[in-house]
N, C-alpha and C positions, 0 to 999 in steps of 0.2 A: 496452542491447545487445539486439540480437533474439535471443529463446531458440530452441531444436530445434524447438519449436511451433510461431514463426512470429510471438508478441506479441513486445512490445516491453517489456522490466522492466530498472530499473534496478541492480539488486542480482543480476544471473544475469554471469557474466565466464566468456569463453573465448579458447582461444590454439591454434590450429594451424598459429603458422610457425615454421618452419625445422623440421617433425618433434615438433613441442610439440604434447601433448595433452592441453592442462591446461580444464576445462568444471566450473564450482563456482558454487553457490547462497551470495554474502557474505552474503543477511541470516540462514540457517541456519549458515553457518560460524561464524558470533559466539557459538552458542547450545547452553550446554552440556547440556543436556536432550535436545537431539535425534540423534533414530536417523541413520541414513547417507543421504546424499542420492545420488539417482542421475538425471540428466537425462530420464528419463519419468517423474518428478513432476510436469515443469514443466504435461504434458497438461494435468493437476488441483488447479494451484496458482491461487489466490485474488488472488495480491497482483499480478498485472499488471491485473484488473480496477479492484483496491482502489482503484493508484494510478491508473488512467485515469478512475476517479469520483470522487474526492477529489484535489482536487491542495492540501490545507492544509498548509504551512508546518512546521505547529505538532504533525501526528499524526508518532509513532514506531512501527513494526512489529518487531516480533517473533517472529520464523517460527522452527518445528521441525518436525522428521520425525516423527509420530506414526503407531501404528494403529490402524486401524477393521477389526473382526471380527476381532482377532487374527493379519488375514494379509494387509490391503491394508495398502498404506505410503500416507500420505497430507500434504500440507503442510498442517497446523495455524498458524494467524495469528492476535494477538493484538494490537489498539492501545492505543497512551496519549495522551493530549491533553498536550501541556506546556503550554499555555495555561491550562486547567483544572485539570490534576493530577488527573486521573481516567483511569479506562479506560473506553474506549470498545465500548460495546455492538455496534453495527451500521459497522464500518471504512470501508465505501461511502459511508457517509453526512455521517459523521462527528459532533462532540459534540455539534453547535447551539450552542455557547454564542460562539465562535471570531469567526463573523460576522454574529451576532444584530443588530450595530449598523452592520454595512456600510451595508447599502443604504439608511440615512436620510443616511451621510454621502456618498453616490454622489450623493442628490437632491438636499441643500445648494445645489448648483452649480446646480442648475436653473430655471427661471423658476416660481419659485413663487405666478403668477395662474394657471397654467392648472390645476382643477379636479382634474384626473389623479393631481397631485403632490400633494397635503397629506399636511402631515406632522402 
């Protein structure tokens, strides 16, 4: 759903018909650590990038409302590989380990005289 921002996240839900004014962050409502979410987080939120650079299967997000200086509210995100069973460092990018062996089984299929391809 398109957030107040304008991106596109999967985890932002709102309802304004019939007089309903209901606008909530599911992957922060799961999470019981975090401060109150209020829809101009979304400005400064991470995970509509995360998921537009990672589209893996296999990573899980976990967002909370945190501060930074004591007085900005900011959305803090954390990943896990289930493939791996690790967390992940850099969420963008994700674990490396997921599709390390993709791309020999993409070339399989391919004529493997011409040069380009060795595997």
């Amino acid at each position: 759903m398109r957030t107040p921002v304008g991106t596109e996240c999967r985890y932002y839900y709102e309802d304004f018909n019939r007089g309903r004014e209901i606008q909530e962050c599911r992957l922060i409502e799961h999470s019981p650590r975090s401060g109150r979410w209020q829809p101009s987080l979304c400005r400064t939120c991470p995970v509509p990038a995360i998921l537009r650079a990672n589209a893996c299967p296999n990573i899980a997000l976990e967002g909370w409302v945190g501060r930074q200086w004591l007085v900005l509210s900011r959305v803090k995100v954390r990943a896990f590989c289930l493939l791996a069973q690790s967390e992940v460092a850099e969420p963008r990018v994700g674990c490396g380990r997921c599709h390390e062996g993709r791309w020999r089984e993409s070339l399989r299929g391919q004529d493997t005289t011409d040069s380009r391809f060795v595997l």
